[in-house]
C-alpha positions, 0 to 999 in steps of 0.5 A, a space after each residue: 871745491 869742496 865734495 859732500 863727505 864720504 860717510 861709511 859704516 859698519 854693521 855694528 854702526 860704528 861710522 867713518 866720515 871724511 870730509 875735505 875742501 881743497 886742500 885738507 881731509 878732516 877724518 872722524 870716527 864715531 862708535 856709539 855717544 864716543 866720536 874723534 877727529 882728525 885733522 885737517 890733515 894735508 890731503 897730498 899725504 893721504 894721496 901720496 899713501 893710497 897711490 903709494 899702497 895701490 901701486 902694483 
């Protein structure tokens, strides 16, 4: 099942949006006209890393 994207961004405008289905994370970063993206990352890594540096 895929979730509406997350999309953040700071107060220079500058965006992060990261959108997945079920088993891939695609992550793009905008600044002004320049946007990259990334992916599609495996989404178990990136769960691995968050839980890994949210352990205490």
């Amino acid at each position: 099942m895929s979730k509406p994207p997350l999309e953040l961004s700071d107060r220079d405008n500058d965006s992060l949006t990261l959108q997945a289905d079920g088993e891939s994370v695609w992550v793009t970063c905008t600044s002004g006209a320049d946007e990259v993206t990334v992916g599609a990352v495996q989404k178990d890594e990136i769960l691995d890393w968050l839980t890994e540096t949210t352990a205490n």
